[in-house]
C-alpha positions in Angstrom: -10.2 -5.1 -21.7 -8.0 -8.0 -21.1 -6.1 -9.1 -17.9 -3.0 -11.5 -18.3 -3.9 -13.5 -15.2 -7.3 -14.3 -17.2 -5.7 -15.0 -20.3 -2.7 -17.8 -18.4 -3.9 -20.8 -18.9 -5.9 -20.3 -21.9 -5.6 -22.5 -25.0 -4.1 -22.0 -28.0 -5.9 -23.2 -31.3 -3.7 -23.4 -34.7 -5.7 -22.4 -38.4 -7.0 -26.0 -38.3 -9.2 -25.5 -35.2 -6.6 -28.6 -33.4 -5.6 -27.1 -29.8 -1.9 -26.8 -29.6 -1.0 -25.5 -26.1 -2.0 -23.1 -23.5 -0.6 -19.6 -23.0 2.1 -19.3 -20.2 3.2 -15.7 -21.2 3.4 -12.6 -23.3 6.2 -10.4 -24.5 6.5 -6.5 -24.8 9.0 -4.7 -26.9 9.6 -2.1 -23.9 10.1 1.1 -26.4 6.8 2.1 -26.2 4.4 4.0 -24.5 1.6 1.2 -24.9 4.1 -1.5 -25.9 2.3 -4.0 -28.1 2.8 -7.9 -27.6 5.8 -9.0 -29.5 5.9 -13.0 -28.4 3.5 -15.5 -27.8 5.0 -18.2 -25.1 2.7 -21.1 -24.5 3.1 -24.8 -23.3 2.6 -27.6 -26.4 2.2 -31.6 -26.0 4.2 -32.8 -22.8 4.9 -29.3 -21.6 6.6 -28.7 -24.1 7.7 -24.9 -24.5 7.0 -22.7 -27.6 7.7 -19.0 -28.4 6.6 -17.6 -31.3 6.0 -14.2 -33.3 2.5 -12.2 -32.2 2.4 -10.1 -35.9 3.0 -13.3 -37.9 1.1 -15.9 -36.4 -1.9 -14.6 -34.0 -5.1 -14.3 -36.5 -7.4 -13.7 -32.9 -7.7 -13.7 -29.6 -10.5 -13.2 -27.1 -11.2 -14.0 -23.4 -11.4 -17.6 -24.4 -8.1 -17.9 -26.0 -5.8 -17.2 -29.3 -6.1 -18.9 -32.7 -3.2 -18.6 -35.1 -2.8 -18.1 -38.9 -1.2 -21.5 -39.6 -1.2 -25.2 -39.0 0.7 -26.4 -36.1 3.0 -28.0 -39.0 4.0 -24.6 -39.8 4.8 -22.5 -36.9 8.3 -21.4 -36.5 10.1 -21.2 -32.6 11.8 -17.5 -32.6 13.5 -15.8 -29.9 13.5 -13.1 -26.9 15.1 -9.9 -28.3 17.1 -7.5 -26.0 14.6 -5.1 -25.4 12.1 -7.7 -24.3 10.5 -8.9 -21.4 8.1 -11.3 -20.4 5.2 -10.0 -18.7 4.3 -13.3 -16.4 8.1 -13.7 -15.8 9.8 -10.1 -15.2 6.3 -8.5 -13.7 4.0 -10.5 -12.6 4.2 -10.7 -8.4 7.5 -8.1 -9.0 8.2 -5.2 -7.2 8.3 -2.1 -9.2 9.0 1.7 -8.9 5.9 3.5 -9.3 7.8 6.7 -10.7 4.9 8.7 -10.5 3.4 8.4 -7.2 7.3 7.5 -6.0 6.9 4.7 -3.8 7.7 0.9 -4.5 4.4 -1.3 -5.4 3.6 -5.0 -6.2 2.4 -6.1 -9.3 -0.8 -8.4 -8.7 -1.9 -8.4 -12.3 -1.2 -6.9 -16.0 -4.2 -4.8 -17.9 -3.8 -5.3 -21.5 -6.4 -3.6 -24.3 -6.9 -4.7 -27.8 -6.4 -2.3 -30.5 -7.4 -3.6 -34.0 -5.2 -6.9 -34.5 -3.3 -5.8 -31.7 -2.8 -6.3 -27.9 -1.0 -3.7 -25.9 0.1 -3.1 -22.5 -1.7 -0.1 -20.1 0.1 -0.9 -17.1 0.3 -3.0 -13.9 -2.8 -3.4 -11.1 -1.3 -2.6 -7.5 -4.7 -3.3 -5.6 -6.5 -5.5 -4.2 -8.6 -6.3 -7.3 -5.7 -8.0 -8.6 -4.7 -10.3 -6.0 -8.9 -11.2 -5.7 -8.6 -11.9 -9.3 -5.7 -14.2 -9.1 -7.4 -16.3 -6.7 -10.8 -15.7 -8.6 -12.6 -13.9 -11.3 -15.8 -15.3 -9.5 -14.5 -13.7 -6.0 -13.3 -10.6 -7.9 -17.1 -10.5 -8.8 -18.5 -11.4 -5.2 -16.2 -8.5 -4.0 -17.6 -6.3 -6.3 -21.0 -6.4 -5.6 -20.7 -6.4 -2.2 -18.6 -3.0 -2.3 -21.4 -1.3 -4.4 -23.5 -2.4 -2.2 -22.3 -0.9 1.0 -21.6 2.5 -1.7 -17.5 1.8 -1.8 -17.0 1.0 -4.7 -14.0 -0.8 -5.1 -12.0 0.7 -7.7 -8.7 0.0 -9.8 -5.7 1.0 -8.8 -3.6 1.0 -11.8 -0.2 2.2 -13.2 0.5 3.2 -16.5 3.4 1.4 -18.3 4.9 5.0 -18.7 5.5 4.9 -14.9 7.1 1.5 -14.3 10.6 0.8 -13.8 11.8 -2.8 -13.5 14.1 -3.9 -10.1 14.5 -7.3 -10.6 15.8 -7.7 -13.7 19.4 -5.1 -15.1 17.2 -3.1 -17.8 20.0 -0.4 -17.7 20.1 -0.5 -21.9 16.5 -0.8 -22.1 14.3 2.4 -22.8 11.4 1.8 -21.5 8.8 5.0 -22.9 9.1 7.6 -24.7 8.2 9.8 -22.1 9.2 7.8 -19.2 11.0 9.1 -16.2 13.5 6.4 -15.1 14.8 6.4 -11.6 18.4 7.8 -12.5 16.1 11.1 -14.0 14.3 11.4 -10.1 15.3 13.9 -8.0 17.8 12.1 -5.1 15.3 13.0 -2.2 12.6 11.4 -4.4 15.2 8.2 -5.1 16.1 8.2 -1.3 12.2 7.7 -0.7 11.9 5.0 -2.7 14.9 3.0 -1.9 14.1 3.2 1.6 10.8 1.4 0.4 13.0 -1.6 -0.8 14.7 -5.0 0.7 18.3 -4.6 1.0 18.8 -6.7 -2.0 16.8 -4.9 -4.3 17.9 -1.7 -3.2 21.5 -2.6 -4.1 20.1 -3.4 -7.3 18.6 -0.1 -8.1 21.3 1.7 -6.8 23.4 -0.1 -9.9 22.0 2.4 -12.0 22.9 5.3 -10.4 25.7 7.3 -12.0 28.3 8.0 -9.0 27.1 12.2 -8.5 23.3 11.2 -7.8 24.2 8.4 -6.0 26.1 9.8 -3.7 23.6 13.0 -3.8 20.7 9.9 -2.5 23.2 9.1 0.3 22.8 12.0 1.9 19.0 11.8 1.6 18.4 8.9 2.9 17.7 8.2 6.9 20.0 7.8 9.0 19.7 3.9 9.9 20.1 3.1 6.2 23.0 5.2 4.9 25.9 3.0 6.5 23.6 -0.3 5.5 24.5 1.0 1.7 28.0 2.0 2.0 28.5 -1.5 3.4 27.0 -3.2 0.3 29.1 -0.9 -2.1 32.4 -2.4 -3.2 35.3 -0.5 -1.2 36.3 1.8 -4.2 32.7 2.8 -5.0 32.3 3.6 -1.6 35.1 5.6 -0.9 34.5 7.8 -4.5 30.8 8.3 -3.2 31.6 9.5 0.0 34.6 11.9 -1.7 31.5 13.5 -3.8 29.4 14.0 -0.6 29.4 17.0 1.6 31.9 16.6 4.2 29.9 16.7 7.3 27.3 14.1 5.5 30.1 12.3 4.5 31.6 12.5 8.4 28.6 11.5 9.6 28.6 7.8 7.5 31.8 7.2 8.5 32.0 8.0 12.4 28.4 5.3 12.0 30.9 2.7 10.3 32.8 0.6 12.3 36.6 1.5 12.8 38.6 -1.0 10.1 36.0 -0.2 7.4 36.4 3.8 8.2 40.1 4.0 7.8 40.1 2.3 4.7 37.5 4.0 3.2 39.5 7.0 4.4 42.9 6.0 2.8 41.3 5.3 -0.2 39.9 9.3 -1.0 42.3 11.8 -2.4 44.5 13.8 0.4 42.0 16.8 0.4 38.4 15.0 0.8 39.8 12.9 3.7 41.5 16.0 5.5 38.3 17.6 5.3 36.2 14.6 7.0 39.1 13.9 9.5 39.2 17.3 10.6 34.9 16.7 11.7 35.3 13.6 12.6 36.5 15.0 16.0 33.6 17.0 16.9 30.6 15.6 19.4 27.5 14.4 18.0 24.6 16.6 18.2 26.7 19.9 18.3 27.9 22.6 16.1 30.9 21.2 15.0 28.9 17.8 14.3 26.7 19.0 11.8 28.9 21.9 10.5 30.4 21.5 6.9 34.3 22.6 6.0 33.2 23.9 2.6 33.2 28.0 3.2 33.9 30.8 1.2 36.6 33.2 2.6 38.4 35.9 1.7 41.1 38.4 3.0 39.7 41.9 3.8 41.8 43.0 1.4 40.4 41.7 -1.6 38.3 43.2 -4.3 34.9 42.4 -5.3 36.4 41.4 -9.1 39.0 38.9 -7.5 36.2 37.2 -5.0 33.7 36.6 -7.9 37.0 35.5 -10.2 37.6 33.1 -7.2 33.8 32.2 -6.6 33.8 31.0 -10.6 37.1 28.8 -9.9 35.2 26.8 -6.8 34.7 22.5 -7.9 31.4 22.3 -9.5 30.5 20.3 -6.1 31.4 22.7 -3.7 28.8 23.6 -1.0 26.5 26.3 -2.2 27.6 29.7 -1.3 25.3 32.0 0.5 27.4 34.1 2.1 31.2 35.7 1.5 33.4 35.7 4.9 36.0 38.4 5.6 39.3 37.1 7.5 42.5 38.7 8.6 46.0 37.2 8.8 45.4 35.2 11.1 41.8 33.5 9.9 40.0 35.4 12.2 36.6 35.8 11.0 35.9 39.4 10.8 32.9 40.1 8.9 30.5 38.5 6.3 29.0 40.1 3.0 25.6 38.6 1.1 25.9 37.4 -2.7 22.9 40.6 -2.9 25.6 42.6 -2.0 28.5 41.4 -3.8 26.9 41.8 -7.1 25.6 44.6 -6.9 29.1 47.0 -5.6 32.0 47.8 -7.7 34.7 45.6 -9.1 37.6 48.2 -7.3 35.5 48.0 -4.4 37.7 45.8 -1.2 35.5 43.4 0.7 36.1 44.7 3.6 34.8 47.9 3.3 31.4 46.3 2.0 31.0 43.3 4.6 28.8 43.8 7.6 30.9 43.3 11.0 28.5 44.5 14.1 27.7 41.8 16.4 28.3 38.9 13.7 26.3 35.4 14.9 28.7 32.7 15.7 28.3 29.8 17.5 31.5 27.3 19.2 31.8 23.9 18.3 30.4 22.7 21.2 27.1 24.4 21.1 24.0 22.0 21.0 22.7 21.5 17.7 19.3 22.7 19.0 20.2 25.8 19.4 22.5 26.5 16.5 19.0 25.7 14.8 17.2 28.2 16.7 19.8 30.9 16.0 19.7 30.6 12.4 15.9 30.4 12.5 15.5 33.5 14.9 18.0 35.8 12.9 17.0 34.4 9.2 20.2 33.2 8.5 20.8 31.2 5.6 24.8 29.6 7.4 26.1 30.5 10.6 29.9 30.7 11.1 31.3 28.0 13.6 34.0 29.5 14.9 37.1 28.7 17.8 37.6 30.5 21.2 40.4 32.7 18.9 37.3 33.6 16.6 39.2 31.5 13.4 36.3 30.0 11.3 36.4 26.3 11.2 33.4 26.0 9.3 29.4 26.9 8.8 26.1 25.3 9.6 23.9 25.6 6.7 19.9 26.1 7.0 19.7 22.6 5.4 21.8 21.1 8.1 19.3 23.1 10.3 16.2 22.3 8.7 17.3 18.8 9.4 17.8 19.4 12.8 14.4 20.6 13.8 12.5 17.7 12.0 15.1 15.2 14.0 13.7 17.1 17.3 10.0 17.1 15.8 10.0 13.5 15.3 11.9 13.0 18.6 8.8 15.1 20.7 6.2 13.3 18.4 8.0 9.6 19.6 7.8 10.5 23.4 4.4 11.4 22.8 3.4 8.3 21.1 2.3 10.4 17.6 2.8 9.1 14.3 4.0 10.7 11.2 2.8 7.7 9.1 0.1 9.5 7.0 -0.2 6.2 4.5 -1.3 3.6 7.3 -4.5 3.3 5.2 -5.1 -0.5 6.3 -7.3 -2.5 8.8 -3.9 -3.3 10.9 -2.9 0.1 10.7 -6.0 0.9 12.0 -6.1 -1.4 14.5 -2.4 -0.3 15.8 -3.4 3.2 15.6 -7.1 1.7 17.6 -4.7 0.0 20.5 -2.5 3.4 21.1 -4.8 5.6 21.9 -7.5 3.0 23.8 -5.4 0.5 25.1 -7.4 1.0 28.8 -10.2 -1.0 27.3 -8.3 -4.0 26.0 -6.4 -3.9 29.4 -10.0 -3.6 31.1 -11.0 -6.3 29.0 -8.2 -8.3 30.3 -9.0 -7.6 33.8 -12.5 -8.8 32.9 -11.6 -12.2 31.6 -8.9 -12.7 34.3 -11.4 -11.9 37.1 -14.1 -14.6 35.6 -11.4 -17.2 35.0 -10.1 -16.9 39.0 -14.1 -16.8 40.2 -13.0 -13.8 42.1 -15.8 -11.6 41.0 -17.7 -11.5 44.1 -14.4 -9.8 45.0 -13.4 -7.5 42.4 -16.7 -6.6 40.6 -16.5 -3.0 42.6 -12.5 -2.6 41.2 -14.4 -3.8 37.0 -16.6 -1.1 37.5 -14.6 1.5 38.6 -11.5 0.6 36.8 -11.8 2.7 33.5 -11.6 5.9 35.6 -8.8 4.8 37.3 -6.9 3.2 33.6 -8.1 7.0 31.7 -6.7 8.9 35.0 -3.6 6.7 34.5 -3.1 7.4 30.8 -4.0 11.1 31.6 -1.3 11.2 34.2 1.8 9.9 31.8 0.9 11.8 28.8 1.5 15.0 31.4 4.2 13.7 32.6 6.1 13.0 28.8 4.7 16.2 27.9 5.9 17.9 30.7 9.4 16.3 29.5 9.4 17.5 26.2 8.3 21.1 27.7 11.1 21.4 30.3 13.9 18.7 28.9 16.3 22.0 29.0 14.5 23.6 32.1 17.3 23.3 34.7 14.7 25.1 36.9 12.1 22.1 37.2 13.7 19.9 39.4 12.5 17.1 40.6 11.5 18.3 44.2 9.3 20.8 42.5 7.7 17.8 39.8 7.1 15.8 43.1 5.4 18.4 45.1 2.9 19.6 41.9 1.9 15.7 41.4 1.2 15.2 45.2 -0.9 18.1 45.1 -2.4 17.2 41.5 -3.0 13.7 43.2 -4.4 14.5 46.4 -7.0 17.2 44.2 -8.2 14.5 41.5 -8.1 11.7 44.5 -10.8 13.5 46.9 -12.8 14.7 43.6 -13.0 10.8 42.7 -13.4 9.6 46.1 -16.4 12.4 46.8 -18.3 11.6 42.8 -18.4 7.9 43.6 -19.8 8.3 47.3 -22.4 10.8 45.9 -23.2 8.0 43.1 -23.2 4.9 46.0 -25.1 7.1 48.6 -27.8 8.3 46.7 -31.4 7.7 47.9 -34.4 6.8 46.2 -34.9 4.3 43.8 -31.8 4.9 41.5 -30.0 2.9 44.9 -31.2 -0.2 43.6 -29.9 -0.7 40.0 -26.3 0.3 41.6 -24.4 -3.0 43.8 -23.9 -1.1 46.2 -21.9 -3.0 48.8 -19.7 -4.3 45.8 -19.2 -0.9 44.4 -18.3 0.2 47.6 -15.8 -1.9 48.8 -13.7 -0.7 45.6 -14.5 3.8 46.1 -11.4 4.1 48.8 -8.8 1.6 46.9 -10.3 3.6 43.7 -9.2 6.9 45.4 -5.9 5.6 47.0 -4.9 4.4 43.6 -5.7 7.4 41.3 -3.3 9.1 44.1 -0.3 6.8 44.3 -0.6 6.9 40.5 -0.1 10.3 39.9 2.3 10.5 42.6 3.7 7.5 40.4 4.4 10.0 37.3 7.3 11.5 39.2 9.2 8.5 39.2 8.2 8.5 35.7 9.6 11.9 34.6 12.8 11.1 36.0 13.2 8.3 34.5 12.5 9.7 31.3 14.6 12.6 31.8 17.3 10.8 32.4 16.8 8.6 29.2 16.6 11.8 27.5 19.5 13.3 29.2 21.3 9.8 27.5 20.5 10.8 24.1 17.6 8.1 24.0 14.2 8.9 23.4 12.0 8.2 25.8 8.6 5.9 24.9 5.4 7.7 25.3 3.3 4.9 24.4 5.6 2.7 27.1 5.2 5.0 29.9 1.6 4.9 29.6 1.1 1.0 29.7 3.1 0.5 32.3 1.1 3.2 34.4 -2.0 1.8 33.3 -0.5 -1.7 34.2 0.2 -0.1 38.1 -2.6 1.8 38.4 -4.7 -1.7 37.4 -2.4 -4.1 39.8 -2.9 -2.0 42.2 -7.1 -0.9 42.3 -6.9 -4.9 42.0 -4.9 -5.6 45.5 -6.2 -2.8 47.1 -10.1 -3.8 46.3 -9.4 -7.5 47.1 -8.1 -6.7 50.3 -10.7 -4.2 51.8 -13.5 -6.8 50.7 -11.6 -9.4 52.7 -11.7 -7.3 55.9 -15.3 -5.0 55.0 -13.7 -2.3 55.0 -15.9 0.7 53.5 -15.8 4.4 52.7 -17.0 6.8 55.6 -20.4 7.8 54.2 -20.9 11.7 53.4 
């Protein structure tokens, strides 16, 4: 096996045994599965640069270098063909689209593998064994030993060629496998995942070879926070056609997130009845029915027969919103019943819709019904759309169970933020790690703090009683506003908890944990016999009542901190877990502090038991 970072640098010997120049880089033909090397570039006298034919003029090659067929007299310069690249050039330290695994990955180094006369490509190193062997196929080695040593080994993480598609460089003409799936042939939730991967640069650049249907198809799969980010880096036509092709309540959403000069022209530029359609949601409140209901329904009159509706279900536009269900109207657009697709094709041709659909207590919602629970509706009955209709009972449009779907994972994610979860199941790494180390035991490193503060100030004689007791207080702290968010994502929607009634269960909640704290440390100072003597007592006891006074005012503390997060919530802003709990653990630390210092200044201790 061959590597092209070992092989850089290596010199080039012509049929005389004379060295010539040193490789700087190899080409592929990309047509292949394996693609052999085409080109041999390498650097002659004074730097000069040489490319020349691998079939013609490479006899060998080996870890030590290449030796050609001819004299250096002889050799003839040829040319980069269209469907070539240069490995060291186009790959090496590139991004590329790993269409297999579907995320984006950086090439640290090239495995090549000799097959007869020839040298082909495998595919690209993405691990850490790459970079190591950039810097050093001594370190690589180092590495290596030490990993089987401690029984991980440390393998290679490498992608085949026949997964690989280029961003850098506009390969759009370029095939590059057989039986490779370029990014245009992903699925557009798949594409949405990977250009969210991407700088904003490069993601433009991929999105180049999207044809305009899966392009705008990735749109709507993509987050939130990047959708208007690529409709602003689209030229105004492109934009304006994408958007036409989208859903119109995708394609509302985009647009009420753009600012007000860019909307309207994106507006005037779609035909008459794709902009109607978005106007006409545009009106509707976030985070409601109306805001996440689409136009695109099927309805009929009650009058019409079951041949007509499917005649007129085979006329819809190719990119009409799937149809799940058939809505009976009268006159006056007055939704009046609904009938399944089951049902339609299995009755009669002669038979009128309106005898078939099903009319008894029908499930609407009003436009300005929380999205929340138009999700919970659809969820609870098993519908597959639910009718949005006005206080006249016209239909103005449906919510699909994708638009619900959607809405449950926004509120998942939301209640795992205020928590202070992650969803990120790929932080693999030592930083990850260390993040994930620091959200969930950030008392010791604040206790650790404390601890180097307390030494610096010389106030330890002080505060060693506070040093002792703190983690109980910092854990009781944490304890205290992780109930409290919890408590927030339980009863967001409870207008029964009030905040009288929050108040009143934390003072009693306090005052309980308080005494149980004050009582266990007491027992632990007071205790006879020779156990007494390995415990400082007068410094631990000067810090027992603060300890108590503060695990009370802290919990007490979490009242003020529901409300406030209430009301964030109440704002449409999500509330900080993670936040509430540092800055209770912050309090709750300031304050043992003060309070400890201050009853040492004066001798004040506990009663004794």
């Amino acid at each position: 096996m061959f590597y092209l970072s070992q092989m850089l640098g290596k010199p080039v010997t012509d049929a005389t045994g004379e060295t010539i120049g040193k490789i700087s880089d190899l080409a592929i033909a990309t047509g292949e599965v394996f693609p052999c090397i085409t080109s041999l570039a390498f650097l002659g006298p004074e730097k000069t640069p040489f490319m020349i034919s691998w079939r013609k003029y490479v006899e060998a090659f080996d870890e030590d270098g290449i030796t050609l067929k001819v004299g250096a007299p002889d050799i003839r310069f040829s040319y980069l063909q269209p469907d070539e690249v240069l490995l060291s050039r186009d790959l090496m330290s590139k991004q590329i689209v790993d269409t297999q695994g579907l995320k984006v990955v950086r090439v640290n180094d090239l495995k090549l593998s000799s097959s007869g006369d020839q040298l082909r490509l495998l595919g690209a190193e993405v691990g850490i064994r790459g970079i190591l062997r950039g810097i050093s196929s001594h370190l690589e080695a180092v590495v290596l030993a030490i990993s089987k040593l401690v029984r991980h080994p440390l393998k290679e993480n490498i992608i085949a060629w026949s997964y690989m598609d280029l961003l850098e460089r506009d390969l759009s003409q370029v095939k590059l496998s057989v039986s490779h799936r370029r990014l245009h042939e992903l699925h557009p939730a798949d594409v949405a995942d990977i250009l969210e991967q991407l700088e904003p640069r490069q993601r433009a650049l991929a999105f180049a070879h999207l044809d305009n249907a899966q392009a705008a198809e990735t749109i709507s799969e993509l987050e939130d926070e990047y959708q208007s980010d690529v409709i602003d880096d689209l030229s105004e036509d492109r934009a304006s056609t994408l958007l036409a092709q989208m859903d119109p309540d995708d394609a509302a959403d985009i647009i009420g997130d753009l600012p007000y000069g860019k909307a309207e022209t994106l507006l005037r530029l779609m035909g008459v009845r794709e902009e109607r359609a978005i106007r006409s949601l545009l009106g509707y409140k976030e985070k409601t029915a109306g805001g996440i209901m689409t136009s695109e329904f099927f309805a009929v009159s009650e009058e019409t027969t079951i041949r007509e509706t499917v005649e007129k279900l085979r006329s819809l536009d190719e990119d009409h919103e799937p149809v799940q269900y058939v809505y009976t109207v009268d006159d006056a657009n007055r939704l009046t019943g609904v009938i399944s697709m089951r049902t339609l094709v299995l009755a009669d041709d002669d038979a009128r819709v309106g005898d078939l659909a099903y009319k008894e207590d029908l499930q609407v919602v009003l436009p300005d019904v929380d999205q929340e629970e138009v999700a919970r509706e659809i969820n609870k009955y098993s519908l597959l759309a639910m009718p949005v209709v006005d206080e006249d009972g016209k239909i103005l449009g449906i919510v699909t169970i994708d638009d619900a779907l959607d809405v449950i994972e926004e509120e998942h994610d939301e209640d795992l933020a205020i928590v202070g979860a992650s969803r990120d199941d790929d932080a693999t790494g030592i930083l990850d790690y260390f993040k994930w180390f620091l959200r969930r035991e950030f008392w010791l490193l604040l206790w650790a703090i404390c601890a180097i503060v307390v030494l610096a100030t010389s106030t330890l004689h002080h505060l060693a009683g506070a040093l002792v007791l703190m983690p109980l207080v910092l854990l009781v702290a944490d304890d205290a506003a992780t109930y409290s968010i919890n408590s927030l994502v339980d009863y967001a929607d409870d207008e029964e908890v009030t905040l009288s009634t929050i108040f009143v269960r934390d003072l009693v909640t306090g005052l309980l944990v308080a005494l149980l704290a004050w009582l266990i440390i007491s027992l632990l100072v007071n205790i006879e016999g020779d156990a007494s003597d390995a415990i400082p007592v007068t410094l631990l006891s000067s810090a027992v009542l603060p300890a108590s006074i503060t695990i009370l005012v802290t919990i007490l503390f979490t009242t003020l901190a529901s409300a406030l997060a209430k009301h964030r919530h109440d704002r449409g802003k999500v509330p900080s877990g993670f936040r509430v709990s540092i800055i209770m653990m912050v309090f709750s630390c300031l304050l043992l502090l003060g309070l400890t210092y201050a009853a040492g200044s004066i001798g004040l201790l506990p009663l004794p038991l």
